[in-house]
N, C-alpha and C positions, 0 to 999 in steps of 0.2 A: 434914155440910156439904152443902149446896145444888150439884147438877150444873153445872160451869160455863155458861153460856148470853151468846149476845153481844146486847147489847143497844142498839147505835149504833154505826154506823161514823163516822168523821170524813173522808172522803178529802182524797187533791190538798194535803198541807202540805209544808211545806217544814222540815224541820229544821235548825236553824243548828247547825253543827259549827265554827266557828270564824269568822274575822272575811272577812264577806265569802263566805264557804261554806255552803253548802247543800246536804241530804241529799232528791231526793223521797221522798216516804212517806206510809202510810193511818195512823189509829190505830184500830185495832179497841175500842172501849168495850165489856168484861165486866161481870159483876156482879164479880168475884174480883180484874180486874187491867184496865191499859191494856196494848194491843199495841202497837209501835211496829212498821210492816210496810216495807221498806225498797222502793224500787221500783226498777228498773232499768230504763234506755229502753226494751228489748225489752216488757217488760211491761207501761209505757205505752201500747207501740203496742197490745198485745196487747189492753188495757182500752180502745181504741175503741170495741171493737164489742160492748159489755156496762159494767155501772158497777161500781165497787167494791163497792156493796152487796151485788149478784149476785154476784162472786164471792166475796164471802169467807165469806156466810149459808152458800154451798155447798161451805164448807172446817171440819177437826175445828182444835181450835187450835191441839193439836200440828200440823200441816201449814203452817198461819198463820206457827206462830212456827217452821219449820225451813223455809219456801221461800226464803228469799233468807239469805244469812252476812249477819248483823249485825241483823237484828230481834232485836228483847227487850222483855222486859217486866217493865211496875213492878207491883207487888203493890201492892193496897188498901190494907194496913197500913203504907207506903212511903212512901205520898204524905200530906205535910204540906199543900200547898195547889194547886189547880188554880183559874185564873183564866181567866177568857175576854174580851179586851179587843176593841174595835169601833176601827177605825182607827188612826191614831196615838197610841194609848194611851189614848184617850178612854173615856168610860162607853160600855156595850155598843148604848146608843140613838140617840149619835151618830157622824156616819162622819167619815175624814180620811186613808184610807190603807187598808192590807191590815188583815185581822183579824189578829188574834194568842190563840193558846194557849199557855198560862204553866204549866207542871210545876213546883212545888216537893217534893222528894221528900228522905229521907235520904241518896239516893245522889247528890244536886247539882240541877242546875236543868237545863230544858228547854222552849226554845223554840223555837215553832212558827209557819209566818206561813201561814193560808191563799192557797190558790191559786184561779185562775181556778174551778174545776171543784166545789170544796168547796161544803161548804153552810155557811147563815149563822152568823155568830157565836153567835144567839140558838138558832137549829136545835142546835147543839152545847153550848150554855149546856142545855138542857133534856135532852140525851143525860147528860151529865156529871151531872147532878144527879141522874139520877133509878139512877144505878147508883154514888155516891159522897157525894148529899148533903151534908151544910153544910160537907164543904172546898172545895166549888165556888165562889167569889166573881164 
């Protein structure tokens, strides 16, 4: 098996934990797994003065996935479908709102609404694809 390697960050999304709740968070794109990195204000503030990219290229994954309680991660063979929707649920060419990142996996569903700070839908459509392939929709 192939040395884990990361090959996309997604930052700045927002996890929906429940109705009206949201988790900040990065999602580290592996060739092996998604990371789900949780963020804490502190560590917001701390990512002013550098991007996610910067930090996490210069972290092992174990570190990724044990610096904050409650990261985790889906394994490759986990995820049924990853979708990348552009605005209010529209095809990814038209806008109408925040992006969204769609996890369908064995272990339930997971969604994500980009933020301010993220990069585009289509930036992320092409990270996801190229480390997971045609369950990328």
């Amino acid at each position: 098996m192939d040395a884990e390697t990361i090959v996309g960050i997604i930052p700045d999304l927002k996890h929906k934990k429940g109705f009206l709740k949201y988790e900040a968070c990065n999602v580290i794109v592996t060739n092996n797994r998604l990371i789900v990195a949780r963020m804490t204000k502190q560590m917001r503030k701390a990512l002013a003065d550098t991007s996610a990219e910067e930090k996490y290229r210069g972290m092992t994954i174990e570190d990724i996935l044990s610096e904050t309680e409650g990261n985790f991660a889906i394994e490759a063979s986990e995820i049924n479908r990853l979708r990348v929707e552009r605005g209010a649920g529209g095809d990814i060419d038209t806008s109408g709102g925040p992006d969204r990142l769609i996890i369908k996996s064995t272990a339930g569903k997971h969604v994500f609404t980009f933020g301010k700070k993220s990069i585009s839908a289509k930036e992320a459509k092409v990270i996801l694809k190229e480390a997971f392939g045609e369950v990328v929709k």
